[in-house]
Backbone bond lengths (Angstrom), bond angles and torsions (degrees), N, CA, C in turn:
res aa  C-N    CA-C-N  psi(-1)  N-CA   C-N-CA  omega(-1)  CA-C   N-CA-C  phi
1 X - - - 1.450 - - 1.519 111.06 -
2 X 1.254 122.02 -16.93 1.370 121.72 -165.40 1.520 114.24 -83.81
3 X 1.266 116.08 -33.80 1.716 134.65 163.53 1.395 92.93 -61.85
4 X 1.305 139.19 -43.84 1.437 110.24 -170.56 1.840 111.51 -77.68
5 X 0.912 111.45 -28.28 1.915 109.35 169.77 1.314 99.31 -100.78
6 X 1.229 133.55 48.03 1.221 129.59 116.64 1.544 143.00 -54.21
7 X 1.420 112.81 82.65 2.038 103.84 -146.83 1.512 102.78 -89.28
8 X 1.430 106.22 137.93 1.413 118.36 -179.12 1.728 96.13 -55.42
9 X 2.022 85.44 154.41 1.256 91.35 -174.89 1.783 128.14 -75.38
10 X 1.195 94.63 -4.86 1.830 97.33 162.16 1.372 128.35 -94.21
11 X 1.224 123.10 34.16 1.490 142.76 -160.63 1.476 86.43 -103.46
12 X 1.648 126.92 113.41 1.274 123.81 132.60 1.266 155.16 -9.46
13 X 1.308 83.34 -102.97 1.761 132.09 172.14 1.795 123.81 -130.23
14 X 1.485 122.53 141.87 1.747 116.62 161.11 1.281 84.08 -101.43
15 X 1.344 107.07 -179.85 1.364 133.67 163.26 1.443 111.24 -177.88
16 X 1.599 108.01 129.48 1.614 107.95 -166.56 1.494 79.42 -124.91
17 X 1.738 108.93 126.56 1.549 133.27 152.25 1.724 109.68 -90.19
18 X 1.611 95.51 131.62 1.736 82.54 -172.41 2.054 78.92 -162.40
19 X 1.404 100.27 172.11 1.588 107.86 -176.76 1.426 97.33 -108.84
20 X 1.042 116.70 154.16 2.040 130.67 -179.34 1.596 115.94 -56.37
21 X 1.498 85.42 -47.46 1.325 82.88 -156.82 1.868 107.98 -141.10
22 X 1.695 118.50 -0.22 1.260 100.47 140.13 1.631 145.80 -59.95
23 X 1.633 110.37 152.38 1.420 96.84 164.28 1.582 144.74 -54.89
24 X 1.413 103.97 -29.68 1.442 117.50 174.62 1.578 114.49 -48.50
25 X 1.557 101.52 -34.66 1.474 97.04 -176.75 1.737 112.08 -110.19
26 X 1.195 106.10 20.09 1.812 95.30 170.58 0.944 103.36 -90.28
27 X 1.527 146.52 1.79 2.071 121.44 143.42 1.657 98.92 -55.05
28 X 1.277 119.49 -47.57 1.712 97.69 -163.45 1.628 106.02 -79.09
29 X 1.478 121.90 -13.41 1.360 103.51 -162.61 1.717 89.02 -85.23
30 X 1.391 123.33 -22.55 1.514 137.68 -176.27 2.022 100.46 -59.78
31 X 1.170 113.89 -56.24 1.132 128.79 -171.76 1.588 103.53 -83.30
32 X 0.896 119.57 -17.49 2.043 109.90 159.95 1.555 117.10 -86.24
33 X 1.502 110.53 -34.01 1.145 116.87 -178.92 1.838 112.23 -64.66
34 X 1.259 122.30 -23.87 1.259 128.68 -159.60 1.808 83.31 -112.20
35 X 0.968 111.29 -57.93 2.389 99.77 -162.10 1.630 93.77 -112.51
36 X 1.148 122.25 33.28 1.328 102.29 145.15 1.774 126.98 -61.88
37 X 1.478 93.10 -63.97 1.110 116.00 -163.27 1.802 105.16 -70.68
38 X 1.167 109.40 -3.72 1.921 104.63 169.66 1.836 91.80 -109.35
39 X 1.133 110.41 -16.80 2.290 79.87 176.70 1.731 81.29 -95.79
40 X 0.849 151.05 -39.92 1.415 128.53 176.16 1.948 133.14 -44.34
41 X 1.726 76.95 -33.61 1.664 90.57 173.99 1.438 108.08 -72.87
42 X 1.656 110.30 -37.66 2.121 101.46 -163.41 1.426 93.86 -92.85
43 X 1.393 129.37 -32.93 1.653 130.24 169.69 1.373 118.75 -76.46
44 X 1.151 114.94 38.25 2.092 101.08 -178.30 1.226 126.60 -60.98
45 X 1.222 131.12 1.30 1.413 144.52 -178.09 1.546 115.79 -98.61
46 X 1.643 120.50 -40.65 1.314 136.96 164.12 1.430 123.74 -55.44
47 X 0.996 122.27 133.32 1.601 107.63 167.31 1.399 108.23 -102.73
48 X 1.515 108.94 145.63 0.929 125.44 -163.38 2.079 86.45 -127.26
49 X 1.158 104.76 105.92 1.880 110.57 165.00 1.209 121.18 -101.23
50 X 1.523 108.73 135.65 1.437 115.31 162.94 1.630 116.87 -123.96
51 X 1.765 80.83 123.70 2.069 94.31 -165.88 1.405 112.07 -104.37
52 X 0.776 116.96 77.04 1.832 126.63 175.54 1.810 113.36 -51.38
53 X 1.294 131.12 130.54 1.138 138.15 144.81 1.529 115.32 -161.16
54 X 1.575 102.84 150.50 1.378 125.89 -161.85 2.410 99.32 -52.53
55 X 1.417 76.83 134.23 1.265 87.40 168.72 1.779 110.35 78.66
56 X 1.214 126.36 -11.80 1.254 135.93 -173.53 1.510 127.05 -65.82
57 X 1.329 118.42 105.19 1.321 120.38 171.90 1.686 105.13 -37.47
58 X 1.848 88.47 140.32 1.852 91.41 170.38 0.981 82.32 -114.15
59 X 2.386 87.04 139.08 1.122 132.44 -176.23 1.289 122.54 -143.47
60 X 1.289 128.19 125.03 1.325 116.87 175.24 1.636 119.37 -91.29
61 X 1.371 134.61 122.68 1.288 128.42 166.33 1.199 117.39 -84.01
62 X 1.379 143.72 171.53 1.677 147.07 176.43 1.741 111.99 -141.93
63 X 1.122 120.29 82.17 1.703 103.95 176.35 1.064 118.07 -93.91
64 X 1.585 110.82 134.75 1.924 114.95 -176.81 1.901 84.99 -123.09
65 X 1.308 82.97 -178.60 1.860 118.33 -176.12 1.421 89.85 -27.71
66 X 2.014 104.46 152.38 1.250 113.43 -177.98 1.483 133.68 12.18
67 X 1.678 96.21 61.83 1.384 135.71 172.67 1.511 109.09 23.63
68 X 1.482 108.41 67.36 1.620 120.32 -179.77 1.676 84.30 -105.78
69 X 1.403 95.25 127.64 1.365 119.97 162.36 1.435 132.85 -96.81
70 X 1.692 128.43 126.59 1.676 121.37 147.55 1.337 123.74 -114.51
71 X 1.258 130.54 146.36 1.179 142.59 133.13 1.311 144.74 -70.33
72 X 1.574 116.22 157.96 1.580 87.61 160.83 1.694 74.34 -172.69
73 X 1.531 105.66 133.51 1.421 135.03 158.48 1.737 101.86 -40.57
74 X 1.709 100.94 129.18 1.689 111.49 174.45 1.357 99.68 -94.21
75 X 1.402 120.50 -16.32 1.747 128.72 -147.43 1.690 90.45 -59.86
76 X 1.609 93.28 153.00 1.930 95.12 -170.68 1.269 125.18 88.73
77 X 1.202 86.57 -43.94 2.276 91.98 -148.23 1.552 89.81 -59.72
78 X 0.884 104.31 176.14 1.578 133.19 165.42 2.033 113.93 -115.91
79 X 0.930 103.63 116.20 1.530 113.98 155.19 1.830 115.40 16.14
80 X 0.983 117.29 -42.88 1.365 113.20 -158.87 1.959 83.83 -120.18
81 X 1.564 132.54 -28.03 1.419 103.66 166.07 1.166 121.73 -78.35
82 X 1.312 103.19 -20.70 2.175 112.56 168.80 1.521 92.72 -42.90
83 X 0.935 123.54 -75.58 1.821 140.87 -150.07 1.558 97.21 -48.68
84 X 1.760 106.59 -52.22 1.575 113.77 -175.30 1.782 109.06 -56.07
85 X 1.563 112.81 -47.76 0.989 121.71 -178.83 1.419 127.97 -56.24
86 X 1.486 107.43 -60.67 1.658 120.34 159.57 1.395 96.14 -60.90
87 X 1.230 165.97 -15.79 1.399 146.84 -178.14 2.310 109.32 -91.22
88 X 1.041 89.86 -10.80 1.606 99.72 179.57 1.350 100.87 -113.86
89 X 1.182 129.89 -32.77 1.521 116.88 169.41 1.557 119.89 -61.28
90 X 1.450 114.72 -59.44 1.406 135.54 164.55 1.428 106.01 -25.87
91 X 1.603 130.23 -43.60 1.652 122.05 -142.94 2.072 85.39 -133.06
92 X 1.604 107.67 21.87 1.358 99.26 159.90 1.450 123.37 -102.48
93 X 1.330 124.71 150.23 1.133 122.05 -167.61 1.625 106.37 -115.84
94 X 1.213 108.11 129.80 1.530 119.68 177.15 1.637 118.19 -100.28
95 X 1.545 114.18 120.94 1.498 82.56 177.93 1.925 87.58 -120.36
């Protein structure tokens, strides 16, 4: 698991938007609770945010160099396509 949050070196910022306490978002609150704490360990320099508010689509953002942004909707996924998803965002490179 640790090669996959390995974040390319033009990676900014993460930031996961997600709601507290709907269902839509307990794959992402499931999937922070378990790999937060290992891409925090191999990324300690990155910030990695989590922005909670009621009713909020979960979303992951990605910012690299001269603040080029992606997204991509978690809504649906299950636990293990979150991981696929955040694991290809993390290791893309923007120039």
């Amino acid at each position: 698991m640790a090669a996959k949050y390995a974040f390319t070196s033009g990676l900014r910022e993460v930031r996961f938007h997600l709601c507290h306490s709907s269902p839509a978002s307990d794959a992402a609150r499931s999937f922070l609770k378990r790999a937060y704490p290992t891409m925090k360990k191999h990324n300690p320099h990155i910030p990695i945010l989590i922005r909670e508010a009621t009713d909020t689509e979960p979303k992951i953002w990605t910012r690299y160099g001269r603040g080029k942004e992606r997204s991509e909707s978690l809504s649906g996924l299950s636990d293990k396509e979150i991981e696929d998803r955040v694991t290809s965002l993390v290791k893309t490179e923007l120039s």
